[in-house]
mmCIF file of the C-alpha atoms, coordinates in Angstrom:
data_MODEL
# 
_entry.id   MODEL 
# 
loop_
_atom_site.group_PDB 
_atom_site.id 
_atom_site.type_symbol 
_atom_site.label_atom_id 
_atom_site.label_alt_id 
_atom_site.label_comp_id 
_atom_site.label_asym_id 
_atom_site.label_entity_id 
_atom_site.label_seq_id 
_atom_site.pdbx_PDB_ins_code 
_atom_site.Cartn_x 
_atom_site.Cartn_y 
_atom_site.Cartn_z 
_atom_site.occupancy 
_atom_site.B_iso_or_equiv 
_atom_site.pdbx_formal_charge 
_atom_site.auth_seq_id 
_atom_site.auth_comp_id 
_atom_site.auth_asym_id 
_atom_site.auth_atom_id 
_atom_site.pdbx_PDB_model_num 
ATOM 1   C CA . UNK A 1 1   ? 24.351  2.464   20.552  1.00 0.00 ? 1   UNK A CA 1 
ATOM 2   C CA . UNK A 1 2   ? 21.498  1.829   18.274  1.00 0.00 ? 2   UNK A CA 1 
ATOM 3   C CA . UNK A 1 3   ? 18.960  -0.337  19.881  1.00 0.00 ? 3   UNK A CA 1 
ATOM 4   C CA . UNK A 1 4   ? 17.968  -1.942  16.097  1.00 0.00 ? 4   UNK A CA 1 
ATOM 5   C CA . UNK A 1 5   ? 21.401  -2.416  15.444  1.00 0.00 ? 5   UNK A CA 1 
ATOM 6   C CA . UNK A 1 6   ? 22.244  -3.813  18.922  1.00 0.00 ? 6   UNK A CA 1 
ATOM 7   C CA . UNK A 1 7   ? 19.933  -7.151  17.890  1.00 0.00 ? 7   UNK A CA 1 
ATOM 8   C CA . UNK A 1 8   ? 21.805  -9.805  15.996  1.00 0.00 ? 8   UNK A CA 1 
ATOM 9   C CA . UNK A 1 9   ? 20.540  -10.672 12.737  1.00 0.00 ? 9   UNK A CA 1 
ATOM 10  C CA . UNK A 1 10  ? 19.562  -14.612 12.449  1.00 0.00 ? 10  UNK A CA 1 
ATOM 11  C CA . UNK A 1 11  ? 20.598  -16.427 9.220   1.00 0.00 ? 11  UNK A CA 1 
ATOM 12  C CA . UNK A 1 12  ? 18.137  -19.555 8.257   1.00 0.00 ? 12  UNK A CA 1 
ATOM 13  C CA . UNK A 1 13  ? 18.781  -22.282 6.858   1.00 0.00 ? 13  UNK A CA 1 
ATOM 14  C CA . UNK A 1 14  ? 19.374  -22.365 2.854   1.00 0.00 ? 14  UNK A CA 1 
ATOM 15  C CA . UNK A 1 15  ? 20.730  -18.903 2.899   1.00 0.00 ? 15  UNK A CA 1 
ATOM 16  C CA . UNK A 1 16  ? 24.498  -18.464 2.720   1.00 0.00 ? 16  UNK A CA 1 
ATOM 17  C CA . UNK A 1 17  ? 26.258  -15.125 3.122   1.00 0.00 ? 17  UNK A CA 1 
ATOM 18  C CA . UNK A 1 18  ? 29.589  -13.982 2.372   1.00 0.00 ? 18  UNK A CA 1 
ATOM 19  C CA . UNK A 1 19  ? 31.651  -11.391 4.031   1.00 0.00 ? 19  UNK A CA 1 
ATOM 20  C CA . UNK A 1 20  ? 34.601  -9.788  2.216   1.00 0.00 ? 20  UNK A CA 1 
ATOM 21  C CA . UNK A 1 21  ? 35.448  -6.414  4.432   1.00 0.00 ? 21  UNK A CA 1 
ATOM 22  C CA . UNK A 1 22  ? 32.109  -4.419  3.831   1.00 0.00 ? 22  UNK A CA 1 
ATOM 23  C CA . UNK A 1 23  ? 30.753  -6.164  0.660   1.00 0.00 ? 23  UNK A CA 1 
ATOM 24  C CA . UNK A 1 24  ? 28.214  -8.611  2.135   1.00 0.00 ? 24  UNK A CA 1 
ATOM 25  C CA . UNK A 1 25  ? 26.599  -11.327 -0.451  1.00 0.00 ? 25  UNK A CA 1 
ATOM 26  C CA . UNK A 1 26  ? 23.377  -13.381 0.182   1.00 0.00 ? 26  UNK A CA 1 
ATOM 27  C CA . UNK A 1 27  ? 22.105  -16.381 -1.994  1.00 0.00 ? 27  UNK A CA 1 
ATOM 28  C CA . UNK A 1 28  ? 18.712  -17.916 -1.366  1.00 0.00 ? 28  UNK A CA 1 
ATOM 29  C CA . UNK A 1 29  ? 16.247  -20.059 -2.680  1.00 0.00 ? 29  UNK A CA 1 
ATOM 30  C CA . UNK A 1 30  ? 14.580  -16.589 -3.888  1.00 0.00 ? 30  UNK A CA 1 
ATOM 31  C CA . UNK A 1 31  ? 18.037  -14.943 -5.643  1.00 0.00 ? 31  UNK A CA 1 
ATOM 32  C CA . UNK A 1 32  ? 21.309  -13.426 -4.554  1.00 0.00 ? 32  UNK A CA 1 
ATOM 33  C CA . UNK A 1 33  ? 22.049  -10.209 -3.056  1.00 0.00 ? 33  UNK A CA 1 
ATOM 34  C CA . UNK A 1 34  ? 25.426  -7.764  -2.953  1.00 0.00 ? 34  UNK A CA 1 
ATOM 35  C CA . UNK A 1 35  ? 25.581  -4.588  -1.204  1.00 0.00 ? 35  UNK A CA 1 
ATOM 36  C CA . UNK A 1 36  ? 29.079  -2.333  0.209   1.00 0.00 ? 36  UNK A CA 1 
ATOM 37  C CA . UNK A 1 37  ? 28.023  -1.546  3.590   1.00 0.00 ? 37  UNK A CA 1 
ATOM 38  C CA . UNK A 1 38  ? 28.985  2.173   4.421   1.00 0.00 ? 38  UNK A CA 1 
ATOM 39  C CA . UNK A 1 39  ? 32.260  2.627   5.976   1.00 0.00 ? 39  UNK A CA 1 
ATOM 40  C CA . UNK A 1 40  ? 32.051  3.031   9.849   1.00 0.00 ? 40  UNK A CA 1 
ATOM 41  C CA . UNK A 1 41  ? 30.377  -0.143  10.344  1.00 0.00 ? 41  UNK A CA 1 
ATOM 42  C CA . UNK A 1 42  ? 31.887  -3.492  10.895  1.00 0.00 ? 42  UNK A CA 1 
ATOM 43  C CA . UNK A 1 43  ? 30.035  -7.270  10.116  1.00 0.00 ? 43  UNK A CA 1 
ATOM 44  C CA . UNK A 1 44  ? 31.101  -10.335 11.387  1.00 0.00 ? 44  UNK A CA 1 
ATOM 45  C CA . UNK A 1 45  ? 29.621  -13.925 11.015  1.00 0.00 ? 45  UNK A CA 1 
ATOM 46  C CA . UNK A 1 46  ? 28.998  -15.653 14.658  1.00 0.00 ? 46  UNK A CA 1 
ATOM 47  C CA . UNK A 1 47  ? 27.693  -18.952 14.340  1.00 0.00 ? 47  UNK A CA 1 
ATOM 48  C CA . UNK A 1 48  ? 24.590  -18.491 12.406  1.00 0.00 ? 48  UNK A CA 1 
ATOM 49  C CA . UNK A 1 49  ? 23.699  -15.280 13.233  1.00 0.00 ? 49  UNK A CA 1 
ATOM 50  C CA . UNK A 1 50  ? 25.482  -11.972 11.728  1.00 0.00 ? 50  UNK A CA 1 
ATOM 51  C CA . UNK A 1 51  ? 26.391  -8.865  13.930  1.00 0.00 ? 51  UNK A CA 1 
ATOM 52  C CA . UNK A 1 52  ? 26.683  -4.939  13.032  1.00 0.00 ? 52  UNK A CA 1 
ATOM 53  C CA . UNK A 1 53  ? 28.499  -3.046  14.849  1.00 0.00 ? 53  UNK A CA 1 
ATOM 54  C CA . UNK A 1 54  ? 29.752  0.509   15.080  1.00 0.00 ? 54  UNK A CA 1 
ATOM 55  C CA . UNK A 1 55  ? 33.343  0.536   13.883  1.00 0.00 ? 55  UNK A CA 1 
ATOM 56  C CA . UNK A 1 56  ? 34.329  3.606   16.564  1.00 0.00 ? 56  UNK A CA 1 
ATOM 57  C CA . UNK A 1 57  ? 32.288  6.042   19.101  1.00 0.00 ? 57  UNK A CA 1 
ATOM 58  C CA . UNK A 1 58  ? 32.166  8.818   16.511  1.00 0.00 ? 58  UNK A CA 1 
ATOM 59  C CA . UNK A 1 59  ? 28.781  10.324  15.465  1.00 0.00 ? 59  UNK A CA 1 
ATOM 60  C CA . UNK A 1 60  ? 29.249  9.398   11.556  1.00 0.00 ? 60  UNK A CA 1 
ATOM 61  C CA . UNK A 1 61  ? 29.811  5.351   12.801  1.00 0.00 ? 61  UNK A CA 1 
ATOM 62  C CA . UNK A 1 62  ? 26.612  5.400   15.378  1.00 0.00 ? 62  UNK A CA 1 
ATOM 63  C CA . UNK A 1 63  ? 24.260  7.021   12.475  1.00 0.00 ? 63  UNK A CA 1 
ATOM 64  C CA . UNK A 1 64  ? 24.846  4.352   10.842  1.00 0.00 ? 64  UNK A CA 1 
ATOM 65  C CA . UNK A 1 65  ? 24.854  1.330   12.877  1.00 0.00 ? 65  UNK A CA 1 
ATOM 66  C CA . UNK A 1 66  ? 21.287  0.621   12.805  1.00 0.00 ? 66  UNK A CA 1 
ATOM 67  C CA . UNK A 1 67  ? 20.662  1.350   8.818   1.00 0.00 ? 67  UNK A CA 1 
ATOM 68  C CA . UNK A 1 68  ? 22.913  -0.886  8.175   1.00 0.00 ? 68  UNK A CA 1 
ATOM 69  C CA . UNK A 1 69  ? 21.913  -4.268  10.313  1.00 0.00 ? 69  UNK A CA 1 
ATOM 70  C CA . UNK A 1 70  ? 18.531  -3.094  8.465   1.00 0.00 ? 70  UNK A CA 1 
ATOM 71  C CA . UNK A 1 71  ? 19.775  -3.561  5.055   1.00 0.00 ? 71  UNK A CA 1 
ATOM 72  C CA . UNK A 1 72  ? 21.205  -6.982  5.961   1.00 0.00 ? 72  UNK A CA 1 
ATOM 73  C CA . UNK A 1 73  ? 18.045  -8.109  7.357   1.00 0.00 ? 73  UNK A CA 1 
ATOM 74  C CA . UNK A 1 74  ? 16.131  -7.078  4.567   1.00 0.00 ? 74  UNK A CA 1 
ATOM 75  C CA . UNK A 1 75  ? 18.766  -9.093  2.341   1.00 0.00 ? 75  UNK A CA 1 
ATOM 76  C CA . UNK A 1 76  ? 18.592  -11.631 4.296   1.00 0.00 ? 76  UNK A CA 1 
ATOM 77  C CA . UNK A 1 77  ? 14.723  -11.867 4.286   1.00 0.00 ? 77  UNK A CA 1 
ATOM 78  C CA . UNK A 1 78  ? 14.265  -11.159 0.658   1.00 0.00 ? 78  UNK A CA 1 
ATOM 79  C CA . UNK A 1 79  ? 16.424  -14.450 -0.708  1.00 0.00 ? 79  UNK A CA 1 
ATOM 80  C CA . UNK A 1 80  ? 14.586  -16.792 1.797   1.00 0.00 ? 80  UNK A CA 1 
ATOM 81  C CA . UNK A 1 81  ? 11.184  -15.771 1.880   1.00 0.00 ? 81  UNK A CA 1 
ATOM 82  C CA . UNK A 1 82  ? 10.542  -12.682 -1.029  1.00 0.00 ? 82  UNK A CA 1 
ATOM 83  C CA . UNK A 1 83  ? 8.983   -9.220  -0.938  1.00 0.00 ? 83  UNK A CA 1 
ATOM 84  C CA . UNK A 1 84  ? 5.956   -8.102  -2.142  1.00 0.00 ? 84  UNK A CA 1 
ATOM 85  C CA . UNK A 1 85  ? 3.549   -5.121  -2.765  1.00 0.00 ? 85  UNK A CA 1 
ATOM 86  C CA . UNK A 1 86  ? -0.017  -4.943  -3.689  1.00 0.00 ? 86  UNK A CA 1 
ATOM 87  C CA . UNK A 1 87  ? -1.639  -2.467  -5.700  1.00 0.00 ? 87  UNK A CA 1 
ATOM 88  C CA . UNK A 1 88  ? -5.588  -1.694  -6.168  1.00 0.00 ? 88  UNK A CA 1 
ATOM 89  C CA . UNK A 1 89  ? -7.236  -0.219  -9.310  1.00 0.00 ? 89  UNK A CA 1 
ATOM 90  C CA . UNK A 1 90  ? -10.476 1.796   -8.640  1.00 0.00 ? 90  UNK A CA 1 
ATOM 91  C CA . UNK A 1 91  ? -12.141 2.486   -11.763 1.00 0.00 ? 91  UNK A CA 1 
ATOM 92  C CA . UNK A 1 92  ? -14.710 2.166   -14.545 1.00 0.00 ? 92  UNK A CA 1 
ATOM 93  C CA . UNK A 1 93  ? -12.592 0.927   -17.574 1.00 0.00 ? 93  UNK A CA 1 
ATOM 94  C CA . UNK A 1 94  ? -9.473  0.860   -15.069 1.00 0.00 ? 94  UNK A CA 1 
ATOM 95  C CA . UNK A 1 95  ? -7.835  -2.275  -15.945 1.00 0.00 ? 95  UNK A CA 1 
ATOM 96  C CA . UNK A 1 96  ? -4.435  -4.295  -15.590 1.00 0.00 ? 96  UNK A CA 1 
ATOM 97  C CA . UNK A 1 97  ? -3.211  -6.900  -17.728 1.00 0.00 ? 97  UNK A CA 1 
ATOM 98  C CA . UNK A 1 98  ? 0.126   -8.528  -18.302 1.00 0.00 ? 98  UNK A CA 1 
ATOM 99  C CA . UNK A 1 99  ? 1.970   -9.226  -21.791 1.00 0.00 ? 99  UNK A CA 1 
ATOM 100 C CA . UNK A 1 100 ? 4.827   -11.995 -21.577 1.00 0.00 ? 100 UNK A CA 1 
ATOM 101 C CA . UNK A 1 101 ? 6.699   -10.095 -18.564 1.00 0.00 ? 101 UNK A CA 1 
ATOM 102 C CA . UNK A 1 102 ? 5.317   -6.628  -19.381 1.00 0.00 ? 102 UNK A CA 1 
ATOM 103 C CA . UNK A 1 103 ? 2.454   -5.076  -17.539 1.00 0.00 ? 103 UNK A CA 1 
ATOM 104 C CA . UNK A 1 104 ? -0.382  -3.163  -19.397 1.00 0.00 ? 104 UNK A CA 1 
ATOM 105 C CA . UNK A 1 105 ? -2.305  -0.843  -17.535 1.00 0.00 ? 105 UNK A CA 1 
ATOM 106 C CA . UNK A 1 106 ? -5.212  1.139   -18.409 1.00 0.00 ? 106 UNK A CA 1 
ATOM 107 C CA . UNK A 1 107 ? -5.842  3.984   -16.692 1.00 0.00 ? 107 UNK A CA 1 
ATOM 108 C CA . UNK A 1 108 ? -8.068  6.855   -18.261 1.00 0.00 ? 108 UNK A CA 1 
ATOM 109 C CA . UNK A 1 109 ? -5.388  7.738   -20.742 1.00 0.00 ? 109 UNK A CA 1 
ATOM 110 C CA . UNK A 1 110 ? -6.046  8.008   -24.541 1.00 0.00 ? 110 UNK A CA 1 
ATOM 111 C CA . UNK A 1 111 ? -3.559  5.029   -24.632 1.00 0.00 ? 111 UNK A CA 1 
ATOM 112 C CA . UNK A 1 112 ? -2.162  1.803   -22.870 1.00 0.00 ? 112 UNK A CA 1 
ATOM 113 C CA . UNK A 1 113 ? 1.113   2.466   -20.445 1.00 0.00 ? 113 UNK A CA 1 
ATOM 114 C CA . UNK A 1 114 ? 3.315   -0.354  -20.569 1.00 0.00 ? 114 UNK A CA 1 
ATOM 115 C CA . UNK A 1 115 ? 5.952   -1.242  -18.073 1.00 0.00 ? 115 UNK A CA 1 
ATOM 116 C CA . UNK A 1 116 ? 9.079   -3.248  -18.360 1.00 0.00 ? 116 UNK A CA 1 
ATOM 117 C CA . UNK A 1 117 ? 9.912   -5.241  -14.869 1.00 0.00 ? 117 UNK A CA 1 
ATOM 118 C CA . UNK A 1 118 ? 13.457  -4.525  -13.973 1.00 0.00 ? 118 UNK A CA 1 
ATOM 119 C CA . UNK A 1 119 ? 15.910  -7.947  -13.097 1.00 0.00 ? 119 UNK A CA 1 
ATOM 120 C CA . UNK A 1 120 ? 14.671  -9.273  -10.157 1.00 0.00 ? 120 UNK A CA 1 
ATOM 121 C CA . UNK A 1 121 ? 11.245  -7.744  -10.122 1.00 0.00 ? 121 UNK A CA 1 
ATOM 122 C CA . UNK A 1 122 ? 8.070   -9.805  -11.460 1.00 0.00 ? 122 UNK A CA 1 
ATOM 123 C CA . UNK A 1 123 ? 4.484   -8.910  -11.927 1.00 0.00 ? 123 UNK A CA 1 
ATOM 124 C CA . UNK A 1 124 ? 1.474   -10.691 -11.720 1.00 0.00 ? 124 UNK A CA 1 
ATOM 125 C CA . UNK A 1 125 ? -2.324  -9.448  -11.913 1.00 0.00 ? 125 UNK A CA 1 
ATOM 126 C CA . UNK A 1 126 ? -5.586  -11.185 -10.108 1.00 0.00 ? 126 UNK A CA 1 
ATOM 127 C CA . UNK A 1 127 ? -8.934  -10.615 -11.903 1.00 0.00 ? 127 UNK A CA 1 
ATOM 128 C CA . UNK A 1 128 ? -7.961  -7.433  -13.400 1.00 0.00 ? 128 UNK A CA 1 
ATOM 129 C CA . UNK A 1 129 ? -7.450  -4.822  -11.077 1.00 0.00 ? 129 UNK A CA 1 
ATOM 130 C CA . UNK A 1 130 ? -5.233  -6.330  -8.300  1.00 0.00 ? 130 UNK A CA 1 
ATOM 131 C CA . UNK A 1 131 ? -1.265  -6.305  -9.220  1.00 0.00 ? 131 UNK A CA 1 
ATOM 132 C CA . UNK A 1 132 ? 1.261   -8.035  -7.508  1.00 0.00 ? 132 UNK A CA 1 
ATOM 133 C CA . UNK A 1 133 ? 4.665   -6.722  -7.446  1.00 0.00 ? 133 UNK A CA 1 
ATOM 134 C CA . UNK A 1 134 ? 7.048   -9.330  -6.236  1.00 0.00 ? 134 UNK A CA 1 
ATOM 135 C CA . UNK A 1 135 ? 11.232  -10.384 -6.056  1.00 0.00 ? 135 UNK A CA 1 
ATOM 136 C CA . UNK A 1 136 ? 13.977  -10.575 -3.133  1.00 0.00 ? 136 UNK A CA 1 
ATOM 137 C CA . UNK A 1 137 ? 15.044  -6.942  -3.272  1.00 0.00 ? 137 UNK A CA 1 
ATOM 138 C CA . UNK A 1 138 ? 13.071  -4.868  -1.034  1.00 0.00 ? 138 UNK A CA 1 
ATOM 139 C CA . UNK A 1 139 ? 14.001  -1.341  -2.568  1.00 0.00 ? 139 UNK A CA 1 
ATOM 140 C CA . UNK A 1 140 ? 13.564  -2.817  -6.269  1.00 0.00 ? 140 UNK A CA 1 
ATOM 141 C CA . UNK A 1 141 ? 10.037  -3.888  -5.343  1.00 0.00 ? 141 UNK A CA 1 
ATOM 142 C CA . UNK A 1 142 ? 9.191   -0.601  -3.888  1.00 0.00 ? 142 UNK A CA 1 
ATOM 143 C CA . UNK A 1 143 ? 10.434  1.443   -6.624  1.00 0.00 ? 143 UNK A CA 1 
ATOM 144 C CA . UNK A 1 144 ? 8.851   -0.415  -8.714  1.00 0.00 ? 144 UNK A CA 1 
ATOM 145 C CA . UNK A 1 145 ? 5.405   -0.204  -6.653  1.00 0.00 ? 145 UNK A CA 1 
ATOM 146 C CA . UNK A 1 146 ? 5.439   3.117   -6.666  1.00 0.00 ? 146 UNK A CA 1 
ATOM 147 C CA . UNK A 1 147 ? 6.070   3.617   -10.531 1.00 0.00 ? 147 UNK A CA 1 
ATOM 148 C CA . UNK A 1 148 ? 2.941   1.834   -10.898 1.00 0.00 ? 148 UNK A CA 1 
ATOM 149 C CA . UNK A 1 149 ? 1.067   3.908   -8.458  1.00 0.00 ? 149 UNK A CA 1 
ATOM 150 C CA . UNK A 1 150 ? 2.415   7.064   -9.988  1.00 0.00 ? 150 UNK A CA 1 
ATOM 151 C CA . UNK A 1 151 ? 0.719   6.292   -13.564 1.00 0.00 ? 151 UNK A CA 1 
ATOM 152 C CA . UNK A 1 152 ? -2.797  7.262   -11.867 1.00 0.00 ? 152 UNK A CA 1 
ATOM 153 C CA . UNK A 1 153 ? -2.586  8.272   -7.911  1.00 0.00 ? 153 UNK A CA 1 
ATOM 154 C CA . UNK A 1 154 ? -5.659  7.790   -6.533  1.00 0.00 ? 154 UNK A CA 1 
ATOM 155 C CA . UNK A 1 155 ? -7.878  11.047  -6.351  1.00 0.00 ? 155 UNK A CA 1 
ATOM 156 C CA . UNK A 1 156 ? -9.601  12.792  -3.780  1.00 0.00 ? 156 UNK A CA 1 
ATOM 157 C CA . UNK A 1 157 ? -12.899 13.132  -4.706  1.00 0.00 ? 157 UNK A CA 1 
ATOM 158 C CA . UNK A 1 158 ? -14.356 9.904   -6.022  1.00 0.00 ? 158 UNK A CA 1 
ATOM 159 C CA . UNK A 1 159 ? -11.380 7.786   -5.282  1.00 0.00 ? 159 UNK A CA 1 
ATOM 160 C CA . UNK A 1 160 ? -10.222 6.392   -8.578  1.00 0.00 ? 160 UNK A CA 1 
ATOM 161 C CA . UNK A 1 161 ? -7.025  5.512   -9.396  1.00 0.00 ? 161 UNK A CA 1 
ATOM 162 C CA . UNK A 1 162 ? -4.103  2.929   -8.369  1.00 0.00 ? 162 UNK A CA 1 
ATOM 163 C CA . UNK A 1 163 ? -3.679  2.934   -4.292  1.00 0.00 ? 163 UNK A CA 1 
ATOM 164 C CA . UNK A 1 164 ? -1.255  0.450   -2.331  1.00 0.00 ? 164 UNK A CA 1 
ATOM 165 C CA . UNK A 1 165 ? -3.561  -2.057  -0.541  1.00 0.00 ? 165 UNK A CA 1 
ATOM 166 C CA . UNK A 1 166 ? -4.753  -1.001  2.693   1.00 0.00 ? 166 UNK A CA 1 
ATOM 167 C CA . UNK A 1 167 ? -3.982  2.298   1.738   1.00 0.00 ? 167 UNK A CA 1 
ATOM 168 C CA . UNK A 1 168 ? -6.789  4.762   3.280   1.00 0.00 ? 168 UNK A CA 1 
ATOM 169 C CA . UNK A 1 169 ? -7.593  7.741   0.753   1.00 0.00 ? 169 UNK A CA 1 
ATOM 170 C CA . UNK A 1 170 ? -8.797  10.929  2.785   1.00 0.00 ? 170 UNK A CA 1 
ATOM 171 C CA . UNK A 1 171 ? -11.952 11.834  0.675   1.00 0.00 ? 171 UNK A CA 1 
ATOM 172 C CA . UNK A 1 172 ? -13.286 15.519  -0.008  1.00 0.00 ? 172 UNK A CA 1 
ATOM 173 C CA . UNK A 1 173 ? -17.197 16.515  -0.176  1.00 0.00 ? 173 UNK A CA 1 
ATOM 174 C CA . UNK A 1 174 ? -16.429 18.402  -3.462  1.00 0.00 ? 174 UNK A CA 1 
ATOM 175 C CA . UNK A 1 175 ? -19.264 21.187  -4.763  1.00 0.00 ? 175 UNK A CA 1 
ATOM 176 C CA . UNK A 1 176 ? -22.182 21.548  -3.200  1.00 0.00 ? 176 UNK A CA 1 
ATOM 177 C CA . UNK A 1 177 ? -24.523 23.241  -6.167  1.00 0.00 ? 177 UNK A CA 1 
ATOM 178 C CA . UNK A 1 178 ? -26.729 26.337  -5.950  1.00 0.00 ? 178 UNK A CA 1 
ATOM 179 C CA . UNK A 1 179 ? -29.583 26.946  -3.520  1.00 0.00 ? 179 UNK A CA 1 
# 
């Protein structure tokens, strides 16, 4: 048995879920969640605490034991307290701005690349080249994260571009010149 799924899953205060078979719902002060567990699982509510468990001893059920008390946790934690992801710009002219919901982002390009925030998702800049992507869904917010990132991944060689904070960039010497 899965030792992550083994662990019960506590439910705090202000957050109610609903169990119908496999489709789990969570409201929060931050949103509401649905997801269809997988089949070969089984959820029950005990008390205030939820437990996953495999539905039989087969291979198929036991993969998925421990995925699945994940994606209830991470329900769970998005509607009470929120996910988010920070993203650094390192640049001259490298710039972030936002328009009503949209996010501008400058970049190097002959042009401004815009991005609309899915449901859910919100963005928020701090002094220009720090955004914040934020909202309850976990996956959303990393999608989302990463879409950003992707307009200009951080390079090699002098290190501009849009990196995940904390992020570590491996750096290359580059030429050397003639002798």
């Amino acid at each position: 048995m899965s030792r992550i799924g083994k662990s019960p899953i506590p439910v705090p205060t202000g957050v109610s879920v609903t169990l119908d078979g496999l489709d789990v719902n969570v409201k929060g002060p931050k949103g509401e969640l649905n997801r269809t567990l997988p089949d070969g699982v089984s959820i029950s509510k005990d008390g205030d605490q939820l437990v996953v468990s495999p539905a039989s001893g087969n291979r198929r059920s036991r993969e998925r034991h421990g995925l699945c008390r994940t994606l209830v946790a991470n329900m769970i934690e998005g509607v009470s307290q929120g996910f988010t992801r920070k993203l650094e710009i390192i640049g001259v002219g490298y710039r972030a701005a936002l328009q009503g919901k949209k996010l501008v982002v400058s970049a190097g390009y002959s042009h401004q690349i815009e991005m609309e925030p899915p449901s859910g998702v919100s963005f928020a800049v701090e002094g220009n080249t720090t955004v914040v992507v934020s909202g309850a869904n976990k996956e959303l917010v990393g999608n989302e994260a990463a879409k950003v990132r992707a307009i200009r991944p951080p390079e090699p060689y002098k290190g501009k571009g849009i990196k995940y904070e904390g992020e570590r960039i491996l750096r290359k010497a580059g030429k050397t010149g003639k002798k």
